[in-house]
N, C-alpha and C positions, 0 to 999 in steps of 0.2 A: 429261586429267590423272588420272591413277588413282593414287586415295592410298594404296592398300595394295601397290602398287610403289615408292612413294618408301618408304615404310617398313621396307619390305623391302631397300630398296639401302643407307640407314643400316644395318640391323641387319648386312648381310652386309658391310660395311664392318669392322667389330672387327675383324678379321683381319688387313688390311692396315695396319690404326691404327697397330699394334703396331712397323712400321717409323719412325713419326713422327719419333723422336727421331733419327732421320738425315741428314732432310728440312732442307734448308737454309733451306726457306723456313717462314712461320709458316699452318700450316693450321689452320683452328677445325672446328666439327661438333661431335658428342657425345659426349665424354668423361667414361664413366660404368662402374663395375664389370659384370661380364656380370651379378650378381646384381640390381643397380639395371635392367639397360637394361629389360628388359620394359614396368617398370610407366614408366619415361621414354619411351617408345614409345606407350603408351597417351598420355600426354599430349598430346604432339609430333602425334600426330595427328587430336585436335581441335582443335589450332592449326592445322594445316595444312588441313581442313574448312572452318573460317573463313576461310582465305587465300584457298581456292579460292571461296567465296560471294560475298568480295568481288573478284574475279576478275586476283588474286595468280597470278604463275606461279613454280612452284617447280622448283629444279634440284637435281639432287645428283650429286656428282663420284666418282669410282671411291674418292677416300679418305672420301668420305662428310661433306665441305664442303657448309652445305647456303644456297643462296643465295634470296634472295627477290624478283620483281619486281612494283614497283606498277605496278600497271594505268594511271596518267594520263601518266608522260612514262618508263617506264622503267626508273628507276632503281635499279638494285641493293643490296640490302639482306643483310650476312651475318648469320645466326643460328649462335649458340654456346651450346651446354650442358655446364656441369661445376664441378668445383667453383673457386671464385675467393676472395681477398681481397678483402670488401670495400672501396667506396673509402674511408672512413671509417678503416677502419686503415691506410691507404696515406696518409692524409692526416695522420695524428698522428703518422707517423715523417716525413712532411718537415715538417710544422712545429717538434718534437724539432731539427730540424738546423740551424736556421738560426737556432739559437739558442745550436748545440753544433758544435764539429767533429767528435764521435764519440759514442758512448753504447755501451753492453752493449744488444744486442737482447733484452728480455724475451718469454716467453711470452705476456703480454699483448698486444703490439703486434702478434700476427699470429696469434689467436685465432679468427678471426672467417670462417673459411671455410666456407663457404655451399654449398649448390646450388642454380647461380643458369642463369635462360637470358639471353641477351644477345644485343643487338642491336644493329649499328651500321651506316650507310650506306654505302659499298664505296669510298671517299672519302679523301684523303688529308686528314690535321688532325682525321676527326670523331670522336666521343667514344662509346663503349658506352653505351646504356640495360638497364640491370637491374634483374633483379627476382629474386626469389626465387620458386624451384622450385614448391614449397610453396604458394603463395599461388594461382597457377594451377590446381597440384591442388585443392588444395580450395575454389575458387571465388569467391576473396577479389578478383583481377584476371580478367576473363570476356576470353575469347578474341576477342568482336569490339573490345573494349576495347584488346586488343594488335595489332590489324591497325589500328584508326584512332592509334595512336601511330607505328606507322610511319609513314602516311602523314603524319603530323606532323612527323616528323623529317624528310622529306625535302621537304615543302613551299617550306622556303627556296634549296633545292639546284637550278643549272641542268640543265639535260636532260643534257647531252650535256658532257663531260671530253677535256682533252689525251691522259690516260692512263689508260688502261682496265685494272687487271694482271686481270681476270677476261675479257678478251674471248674468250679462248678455253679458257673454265673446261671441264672435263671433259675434256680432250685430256693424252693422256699427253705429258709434258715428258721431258727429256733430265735434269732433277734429280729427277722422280720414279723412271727408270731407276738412278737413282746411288746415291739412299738405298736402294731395295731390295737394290741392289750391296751397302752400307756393313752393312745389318743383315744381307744372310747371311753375309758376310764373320763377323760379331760372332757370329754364330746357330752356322755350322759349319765354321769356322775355314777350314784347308785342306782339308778334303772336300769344298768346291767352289771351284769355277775364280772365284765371285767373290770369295774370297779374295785370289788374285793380279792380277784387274781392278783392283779400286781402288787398290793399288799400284802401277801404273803411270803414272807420276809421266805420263814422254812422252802417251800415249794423254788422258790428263784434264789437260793444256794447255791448257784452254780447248775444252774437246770443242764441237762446232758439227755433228754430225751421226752418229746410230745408227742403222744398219738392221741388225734382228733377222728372220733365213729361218732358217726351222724350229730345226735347234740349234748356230746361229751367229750371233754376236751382230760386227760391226764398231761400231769407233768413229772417227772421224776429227775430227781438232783443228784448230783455226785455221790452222795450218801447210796443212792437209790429207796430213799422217801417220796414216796410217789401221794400223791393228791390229786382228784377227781372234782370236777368242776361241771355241772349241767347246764349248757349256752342255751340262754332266753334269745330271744329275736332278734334284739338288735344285737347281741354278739356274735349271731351266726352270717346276718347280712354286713357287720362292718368285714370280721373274718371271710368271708366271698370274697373281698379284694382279693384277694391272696387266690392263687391256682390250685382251692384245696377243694376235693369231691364232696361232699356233706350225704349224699346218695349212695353212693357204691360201697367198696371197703375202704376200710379204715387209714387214713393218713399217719404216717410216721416221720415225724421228723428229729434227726439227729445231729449230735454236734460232730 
């Protein structure tokens, strides 16, 4: 495991980040200005030093989700950096409510964002452990101190789950194709063809399979109506984000 390739595939992640808000589903990673990531990099990667001593494997996904696993039964751990509410003020506007049907939202009530990193077990029900950013930097929380709370957090947790939504983390999906769709669409309106992709209402029926050869992209839906689509340039270099070959054979993705 080489820690200055994981570090490196966060950092060349910002790029694709910037599709996020497309993304139908909720990706965490590190959401931090490009002026902040440096010196959050420098951190990030004496926590992941530590991961690796305590013989943590770590993964990271093309949007630069970055997962952790403990070394005794497996269990998957997500890490997230940026900044949040803490829960303390999340806590004083629902107590506010149940006391109130409504209130004017003050400044006060949601004051208190932080940069924080956060941790939670890949689990459905479990809760975020955080900390502030800060405290880590400067050595108030020591890094093997944060690999033995993982393993605490996941102590009570069986091995092995019904439902796994990370089994096949790192693998481009058929919604990671879509939000990149949805943000050039947003990015360059009709000067590219994904413009009128995501517009087709027929074609994204329940899409259930894309194969992308070189600068053609099908899509076929539940039906198995399939549509053919020829990628101009900027739809093949926003699509580049993504881990697809455009050169070799044919990309298939399935649901």
């Amino acid at each position: 495991m080489n820690i200055n390739k994981l570090i490196q595939s966060i950092n060349r992640a910002k790029k694709i980040r910037r599709a996020l808000p497309y993304h139908q589903q909720e990706i965490s990673g590190v959401n931090v200005s490009d002026k902040e990531l440096p010196q959050v990099l420098k951190t990030i990667m004496l926590l992941f030093k530590q991961f690796k001593l305590n013989e943590f494997d770590i993964n990271i996904s093309h949007w630069g989700e970055v997962i952790l696993i403990e070394p005794y039964r497996q269990i998957k751990v997500i890490l997230s950096v940026g900044y949040f509410e803490q829960d303390h003020s999340v806590y004083s506007v629902k107590k506010r409510l149940k006391i109130c049907d409504y209130f004017d939202v003050s400044a006060l009530d949601f004051n208190s964002r932080k940069l924080l990193i956060r941790i939670r077990a890949a689990r459905t029900n479990t809760k975020w452990r955080e900390h502030s950013f800060s405290d880590i930097e400067n050595g108030r929380i020591l890094a093997e101190n944060f690999a033995e709370q993982i393993i605490e957090i996941t102590s009570s947790l069986v091995s092995t789950t019904r439902f796994d939504p990370y089994k096949n983390f790192g693998q481009v999906t058929i919604e990671d194709v879509l939000a990149i769709a949805r943000y050039g669409s947003a990015l360059y309106g009709r000067e590219t063809v994904l413009f009128f992709l995501v517009r087709d209402k027929e074609a994204l029926s329940y899409p259930q399979k894309i194969i992308i050869d070189k600068s053609e992209m099908k899509i076929t839906n539940f039906n198995g109506f399939t549509r053919s689509y020829l990628l101009n340039k900027k739809a093949i270099k926003l699509l580049g984000l993504l881990p697809i070959n455009f050169e070799g054979e044919e990309t298939i993705i399935e649901r």
